[in-house]
Rosetta silent file (secondary structure, phi, psi, omega in degrees, C-alpha in Angstrom):
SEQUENCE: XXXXXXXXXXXXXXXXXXXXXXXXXXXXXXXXXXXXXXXXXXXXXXXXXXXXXXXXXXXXXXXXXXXXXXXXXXXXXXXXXXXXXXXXXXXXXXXXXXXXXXXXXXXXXXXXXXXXXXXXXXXXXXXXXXXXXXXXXXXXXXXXXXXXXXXXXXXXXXXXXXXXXXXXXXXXXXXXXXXXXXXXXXXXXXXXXXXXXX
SCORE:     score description
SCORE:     0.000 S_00000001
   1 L     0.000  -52.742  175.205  324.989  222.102  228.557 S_00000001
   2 H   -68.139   -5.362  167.021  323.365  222.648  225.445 S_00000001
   3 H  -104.252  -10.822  149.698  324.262  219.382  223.807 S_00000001
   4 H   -48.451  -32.206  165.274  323.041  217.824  226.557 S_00000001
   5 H   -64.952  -47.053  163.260  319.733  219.497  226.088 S_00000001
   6 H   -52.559  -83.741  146.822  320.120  218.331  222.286 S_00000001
   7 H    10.700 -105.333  168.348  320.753  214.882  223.361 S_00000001
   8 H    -0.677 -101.740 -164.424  317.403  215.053  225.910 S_00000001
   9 H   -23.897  -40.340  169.017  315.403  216.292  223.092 S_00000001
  10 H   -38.513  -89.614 -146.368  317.246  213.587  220.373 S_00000001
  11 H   -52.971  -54.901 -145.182  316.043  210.851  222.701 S_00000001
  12 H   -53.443  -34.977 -166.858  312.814  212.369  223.821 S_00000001
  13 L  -110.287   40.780  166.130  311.316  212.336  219.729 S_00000001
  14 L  -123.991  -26.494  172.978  312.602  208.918  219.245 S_00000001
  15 L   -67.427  123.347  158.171  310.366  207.716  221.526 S_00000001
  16 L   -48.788  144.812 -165.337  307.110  205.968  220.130 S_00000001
  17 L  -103.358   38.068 -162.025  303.922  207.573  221.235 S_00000001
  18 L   -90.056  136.322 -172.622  302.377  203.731  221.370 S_00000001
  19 L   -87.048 -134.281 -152.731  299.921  203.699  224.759 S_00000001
  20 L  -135.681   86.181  155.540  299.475  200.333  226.875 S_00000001
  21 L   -79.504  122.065  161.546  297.179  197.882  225.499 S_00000001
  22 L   -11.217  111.323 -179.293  294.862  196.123  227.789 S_00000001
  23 L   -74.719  102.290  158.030  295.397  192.267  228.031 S_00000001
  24 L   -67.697  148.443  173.365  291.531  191.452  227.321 S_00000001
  25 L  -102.327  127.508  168.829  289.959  188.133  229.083 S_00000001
  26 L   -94.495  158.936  164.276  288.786  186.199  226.025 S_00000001
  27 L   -62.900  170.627  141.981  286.084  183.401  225.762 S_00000001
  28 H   -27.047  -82.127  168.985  287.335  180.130  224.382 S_00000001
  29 H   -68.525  -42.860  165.344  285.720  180.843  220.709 S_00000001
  30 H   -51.968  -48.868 -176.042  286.927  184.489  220.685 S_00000001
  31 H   -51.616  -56.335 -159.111  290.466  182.863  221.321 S_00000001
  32 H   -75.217  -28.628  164.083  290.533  180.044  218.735 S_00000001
  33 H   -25.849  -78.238 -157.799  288.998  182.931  216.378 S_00000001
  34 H   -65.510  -28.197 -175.622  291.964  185.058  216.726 S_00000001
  35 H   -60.287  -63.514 -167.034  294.194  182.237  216.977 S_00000001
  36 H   -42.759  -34.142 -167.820  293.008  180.861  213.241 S_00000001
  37 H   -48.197  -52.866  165.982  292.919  184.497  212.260 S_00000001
  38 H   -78.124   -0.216 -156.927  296.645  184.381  212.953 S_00000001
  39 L   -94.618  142.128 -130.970  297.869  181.289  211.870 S_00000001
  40 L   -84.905   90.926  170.836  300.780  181.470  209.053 S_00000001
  41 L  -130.512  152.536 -173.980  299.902  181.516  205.886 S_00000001
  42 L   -56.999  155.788  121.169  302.142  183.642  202.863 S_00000001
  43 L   -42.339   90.595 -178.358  301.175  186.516  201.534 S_00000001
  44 L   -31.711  135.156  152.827  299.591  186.250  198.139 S_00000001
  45 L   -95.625  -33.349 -168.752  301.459  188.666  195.388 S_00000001
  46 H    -3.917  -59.265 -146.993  298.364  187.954  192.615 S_00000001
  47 H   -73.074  -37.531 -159.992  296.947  191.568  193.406 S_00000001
  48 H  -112.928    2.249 -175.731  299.944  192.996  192.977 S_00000001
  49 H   -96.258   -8.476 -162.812  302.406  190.873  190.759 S_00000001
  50 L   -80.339  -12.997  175.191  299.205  190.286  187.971 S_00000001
  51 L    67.405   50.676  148.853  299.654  193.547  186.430 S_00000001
  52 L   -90.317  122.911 -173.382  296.490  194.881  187.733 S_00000001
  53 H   -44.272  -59.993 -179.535  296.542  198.528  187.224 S_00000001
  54 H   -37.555  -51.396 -178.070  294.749  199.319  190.240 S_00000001
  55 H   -67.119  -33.753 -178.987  297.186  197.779  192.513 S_00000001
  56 H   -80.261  -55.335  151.662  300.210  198.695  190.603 S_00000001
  57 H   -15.471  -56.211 -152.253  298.717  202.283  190.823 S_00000001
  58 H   -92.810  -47.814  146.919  298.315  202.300  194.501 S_00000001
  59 H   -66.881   -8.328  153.690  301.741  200.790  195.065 S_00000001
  60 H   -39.164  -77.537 -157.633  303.256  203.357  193.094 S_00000001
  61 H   -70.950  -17.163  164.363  302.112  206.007  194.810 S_00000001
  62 L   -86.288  -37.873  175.061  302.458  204.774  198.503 S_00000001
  63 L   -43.640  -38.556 -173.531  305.835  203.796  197.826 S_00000001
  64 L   -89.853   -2.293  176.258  307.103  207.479  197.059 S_00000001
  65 L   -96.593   -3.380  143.950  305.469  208.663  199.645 S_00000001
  66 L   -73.310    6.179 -163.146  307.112  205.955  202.124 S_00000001
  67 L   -95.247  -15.550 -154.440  310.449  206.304  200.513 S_00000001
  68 L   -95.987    7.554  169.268  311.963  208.769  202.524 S_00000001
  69 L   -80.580  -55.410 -168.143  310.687  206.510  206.019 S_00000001
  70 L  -127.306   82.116 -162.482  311.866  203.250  204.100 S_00000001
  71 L   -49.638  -47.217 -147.913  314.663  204.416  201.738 S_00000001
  72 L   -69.404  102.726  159.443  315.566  200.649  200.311 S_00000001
  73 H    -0.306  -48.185  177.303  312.917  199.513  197.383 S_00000001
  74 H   -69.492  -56.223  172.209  312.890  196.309  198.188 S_00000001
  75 H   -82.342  -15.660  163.976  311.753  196.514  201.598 S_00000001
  76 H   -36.214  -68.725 -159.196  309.640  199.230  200.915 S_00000001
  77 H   -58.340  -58.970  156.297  307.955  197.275  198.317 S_00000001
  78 H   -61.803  -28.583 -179.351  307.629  194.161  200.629 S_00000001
  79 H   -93.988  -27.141  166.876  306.221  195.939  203.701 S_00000001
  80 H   -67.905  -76.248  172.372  303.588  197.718  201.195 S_00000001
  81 H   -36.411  -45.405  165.251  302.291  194.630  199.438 S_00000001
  82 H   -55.300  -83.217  130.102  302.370  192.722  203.245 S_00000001
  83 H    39.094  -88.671 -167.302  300.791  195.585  204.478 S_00000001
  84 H   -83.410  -40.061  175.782  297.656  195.927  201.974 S_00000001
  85 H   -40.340  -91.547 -170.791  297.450  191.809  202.463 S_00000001
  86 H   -59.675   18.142  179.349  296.707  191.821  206.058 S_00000001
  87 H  -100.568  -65.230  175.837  294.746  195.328  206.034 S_00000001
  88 H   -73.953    0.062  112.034  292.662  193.874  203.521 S_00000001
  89 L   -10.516  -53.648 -171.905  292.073  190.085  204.840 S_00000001
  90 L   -97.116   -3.140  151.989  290.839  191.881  208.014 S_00000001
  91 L    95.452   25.409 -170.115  288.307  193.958  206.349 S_00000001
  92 L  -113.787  143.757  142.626  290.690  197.474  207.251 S_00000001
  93 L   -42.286  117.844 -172.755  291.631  200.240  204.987 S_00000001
  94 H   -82.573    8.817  172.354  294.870  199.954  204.194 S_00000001
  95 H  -107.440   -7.757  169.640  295.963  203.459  204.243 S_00000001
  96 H   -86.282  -33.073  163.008  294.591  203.834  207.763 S_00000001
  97 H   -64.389  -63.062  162.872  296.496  200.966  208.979 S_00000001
  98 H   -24.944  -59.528  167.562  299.604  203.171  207.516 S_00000001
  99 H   -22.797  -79.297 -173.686  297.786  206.489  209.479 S_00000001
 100 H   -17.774  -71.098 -170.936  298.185  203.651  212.513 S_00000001
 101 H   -84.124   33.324  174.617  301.785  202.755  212.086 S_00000001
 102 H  -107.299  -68.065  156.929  302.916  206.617  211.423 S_00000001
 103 H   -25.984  -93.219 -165.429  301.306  207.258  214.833 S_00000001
 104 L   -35.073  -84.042 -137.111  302.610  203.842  216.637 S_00000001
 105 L  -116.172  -12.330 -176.762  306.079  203.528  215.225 S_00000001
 106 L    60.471   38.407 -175.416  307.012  206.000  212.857 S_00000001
 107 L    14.719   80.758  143.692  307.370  202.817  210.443 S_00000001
 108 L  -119.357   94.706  169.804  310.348  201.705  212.864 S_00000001
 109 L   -17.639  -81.846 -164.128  310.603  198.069  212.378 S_00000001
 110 L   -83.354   34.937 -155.798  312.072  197.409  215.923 S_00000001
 111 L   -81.520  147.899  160.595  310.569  200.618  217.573 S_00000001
 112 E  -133.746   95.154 -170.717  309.753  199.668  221.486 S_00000001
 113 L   -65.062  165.047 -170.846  307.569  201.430  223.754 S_00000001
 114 L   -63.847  -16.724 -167.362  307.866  202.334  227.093 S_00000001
 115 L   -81.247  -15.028 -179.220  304.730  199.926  228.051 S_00000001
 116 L   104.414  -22.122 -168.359  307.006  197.253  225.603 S_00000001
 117 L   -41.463  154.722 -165.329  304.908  197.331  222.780 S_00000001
 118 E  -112.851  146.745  154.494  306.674  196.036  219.541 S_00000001
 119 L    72.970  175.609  159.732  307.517  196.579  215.950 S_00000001
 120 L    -4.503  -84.653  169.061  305.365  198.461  213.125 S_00000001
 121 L   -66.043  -27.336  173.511  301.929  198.175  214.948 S_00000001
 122 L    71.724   36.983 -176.574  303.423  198.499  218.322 S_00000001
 123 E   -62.269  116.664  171.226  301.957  194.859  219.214 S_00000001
 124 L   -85.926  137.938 -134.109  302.295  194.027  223.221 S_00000001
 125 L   -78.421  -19.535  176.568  304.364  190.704  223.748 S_00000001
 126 L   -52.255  -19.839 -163.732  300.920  189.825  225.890 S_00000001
 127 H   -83.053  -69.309  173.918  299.487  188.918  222.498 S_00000001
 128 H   -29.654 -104.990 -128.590  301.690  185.958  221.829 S_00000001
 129 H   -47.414  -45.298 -172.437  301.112  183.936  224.935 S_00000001
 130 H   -75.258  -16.512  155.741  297.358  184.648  224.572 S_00000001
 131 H  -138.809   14.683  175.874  296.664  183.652  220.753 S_00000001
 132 L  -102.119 -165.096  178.940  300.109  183.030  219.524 S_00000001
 133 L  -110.142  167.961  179.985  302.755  180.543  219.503 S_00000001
 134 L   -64.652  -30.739 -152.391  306.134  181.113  221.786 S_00000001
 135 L   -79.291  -23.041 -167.618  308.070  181.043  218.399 S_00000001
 136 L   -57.039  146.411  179.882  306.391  184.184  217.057 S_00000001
 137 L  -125.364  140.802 -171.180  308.730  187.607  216.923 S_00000001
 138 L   -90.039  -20.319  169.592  306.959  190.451  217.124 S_00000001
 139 L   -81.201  -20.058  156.493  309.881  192.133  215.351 S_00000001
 140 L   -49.037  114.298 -145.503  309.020  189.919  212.170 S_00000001
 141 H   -81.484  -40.297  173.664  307.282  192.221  209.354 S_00000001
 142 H   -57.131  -66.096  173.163  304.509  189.749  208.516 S_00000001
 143 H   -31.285  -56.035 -163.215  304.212  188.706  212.260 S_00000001
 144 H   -82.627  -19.221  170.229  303.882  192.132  213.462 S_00000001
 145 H  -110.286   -7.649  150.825  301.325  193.165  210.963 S_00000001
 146 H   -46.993  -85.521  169.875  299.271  190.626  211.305 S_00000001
 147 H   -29.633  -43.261  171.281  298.629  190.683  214.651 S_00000001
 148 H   -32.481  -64.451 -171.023  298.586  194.447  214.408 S_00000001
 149 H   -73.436  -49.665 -176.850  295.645  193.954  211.843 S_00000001
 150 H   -74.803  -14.205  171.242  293.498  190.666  213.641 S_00000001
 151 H   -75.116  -96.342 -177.760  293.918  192.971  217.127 S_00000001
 152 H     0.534  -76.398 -174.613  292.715  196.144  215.092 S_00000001
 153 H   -26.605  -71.993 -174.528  290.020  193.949  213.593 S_00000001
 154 H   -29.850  -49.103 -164.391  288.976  192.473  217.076 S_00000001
 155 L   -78.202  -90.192  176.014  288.622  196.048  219.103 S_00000001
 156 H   -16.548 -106.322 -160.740  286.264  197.120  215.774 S_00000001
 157 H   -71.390   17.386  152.410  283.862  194.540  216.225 S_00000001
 158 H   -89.031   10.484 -148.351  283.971  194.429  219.990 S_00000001
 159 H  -116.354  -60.016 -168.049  283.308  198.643  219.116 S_00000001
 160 L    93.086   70.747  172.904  280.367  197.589  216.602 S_00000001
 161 L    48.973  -14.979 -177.004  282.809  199.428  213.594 S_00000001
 162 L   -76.135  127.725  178.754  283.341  202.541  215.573 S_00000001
 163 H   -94.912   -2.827  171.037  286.664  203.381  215.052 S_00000001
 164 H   -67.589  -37.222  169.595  287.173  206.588  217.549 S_00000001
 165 H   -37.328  -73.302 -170.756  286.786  203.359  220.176 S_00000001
 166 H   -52.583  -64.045 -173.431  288.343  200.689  218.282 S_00000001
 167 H   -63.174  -88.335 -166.891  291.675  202.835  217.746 S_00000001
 168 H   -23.850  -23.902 -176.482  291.399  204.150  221.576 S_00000001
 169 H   -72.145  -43.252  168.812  291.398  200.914  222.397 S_00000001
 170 L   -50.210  -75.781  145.314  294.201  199.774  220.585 S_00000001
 171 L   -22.168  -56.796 -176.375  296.368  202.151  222.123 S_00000001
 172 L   110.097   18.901 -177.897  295.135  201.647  225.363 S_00000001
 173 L  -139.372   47.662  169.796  293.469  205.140  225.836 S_00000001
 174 L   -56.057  138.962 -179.864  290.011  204.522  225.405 S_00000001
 175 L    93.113    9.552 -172.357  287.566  207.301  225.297 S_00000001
 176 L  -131.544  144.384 -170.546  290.348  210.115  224.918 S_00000001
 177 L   -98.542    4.380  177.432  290.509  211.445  221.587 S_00000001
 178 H   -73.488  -22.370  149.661  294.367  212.218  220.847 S_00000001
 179 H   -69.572  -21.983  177.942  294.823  208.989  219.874 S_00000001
 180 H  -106.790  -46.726  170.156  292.127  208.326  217.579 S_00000001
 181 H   -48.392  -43.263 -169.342  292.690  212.170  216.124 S_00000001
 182 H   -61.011  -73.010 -158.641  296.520  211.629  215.416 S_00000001
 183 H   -32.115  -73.845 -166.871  295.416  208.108  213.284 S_00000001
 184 H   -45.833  -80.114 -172.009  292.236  209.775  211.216 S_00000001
 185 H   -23.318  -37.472 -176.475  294.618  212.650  210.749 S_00000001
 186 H   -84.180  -23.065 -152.173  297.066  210.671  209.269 S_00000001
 187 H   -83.810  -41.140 -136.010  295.239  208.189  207.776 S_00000001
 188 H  -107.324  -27.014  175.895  292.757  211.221  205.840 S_00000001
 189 L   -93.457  -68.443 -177.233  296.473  213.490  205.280 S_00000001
 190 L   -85.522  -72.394 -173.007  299.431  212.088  203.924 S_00000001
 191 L   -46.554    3.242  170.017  297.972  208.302  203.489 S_00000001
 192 L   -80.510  122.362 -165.195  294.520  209.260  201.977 S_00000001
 193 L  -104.613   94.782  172.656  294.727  207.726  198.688 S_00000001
 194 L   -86.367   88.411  149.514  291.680  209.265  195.873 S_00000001
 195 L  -131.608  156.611  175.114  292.833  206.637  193.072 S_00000001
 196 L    -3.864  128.775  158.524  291.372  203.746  191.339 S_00000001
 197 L   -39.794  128.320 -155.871  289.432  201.385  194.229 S_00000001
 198 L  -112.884    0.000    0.000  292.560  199.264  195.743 S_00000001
């Protein structure tokens, strides 16, 4: 009986706490926005391959504190650099998008909610068909935080910058604040970064 209960629990905190986002009806030009927003282009390295201190700094220091989520270096090191790309592109803090995906996914690549949401960001598959392509995988680390980041973006200026909204929104549980507390918490506790501007 009791490893059954062990079990239960096992499963129960494995689950992502990612809500149900809302399938929005866009205009026409809000669509081809987010579509261009999304459309494939690499990741730069400059900022961080150029041996600018700042950057090199900043990836230090998120890396050990991500190591023991994402033991291997390598992918560490790639999902950090991707990561601060798309955070910063979309005009986000990039340690708040990290808050985000601590919350969503518990930086579990393939995590899946019960509502379906996908990946990192917890992205709902609703997203392709409405500014993606069919080809896109939501389990793809680039893929997933992009979208993650031009959705993010999107609810913030349909919010006017507020981000207790913007986040609720995300999540699907606007106007209730345990969703938007968990992020800030996260974002302002382990992922608040005082070092050189990134």
């Amino acid at each position: 009986m009791r490893s059954a209960i062990a079990l239960v629990l096992l499963l129960v905190s494995v689950q992502v706490s990612a809500g149900n986002q809302l399938e929005e009806k866009l205009s026409e030009s809000v669509r081809a926005q987010l579509q261009a927003a999304i459309a494939d282009r690499g990741v730069p390295t400059i900022s961080f391959d150029s041996g600018t201190e700042n950057a090199h700094k900043w990836l230090y220091e998120m890396g050990n504190r991500l190591q023991q989520r994402i033991p291997d270096r390598k992918t560490r090191t790639e999902f950090l650099k991707t990561l601060h790309y798309e955070a910063k592109r979309n005009g986000l803090d990039p340690q708040m998008v990290l808050g985000l995906i601590q919350v969503e996914s518990g930086f579990r690549k393939y995590a899946v909610s019960s509502a379906g949401a996908r990946g990192f960001m917890q992205v709902m598959p609703f997203w392709i068909k409405s500014i993606g392509v069919p080809a896109h995988n939501l389990f793809n680390l680039r893929t997933n935080l992009r979208y993650g980041c031009v959705i993010l973006r999107f609810y913030l200026d349909l919010e006017k910058g507020d981000y207790y909204l913007a986040l609720g929104r995300y999540n699907g549980s606007r106007g209730r604040p345990e969703y938007p507390n968990a992020v800030n918490a996260a974002w302002q506790g382990p992922w608040k970064y005082d070092g050189a501007k990134n």
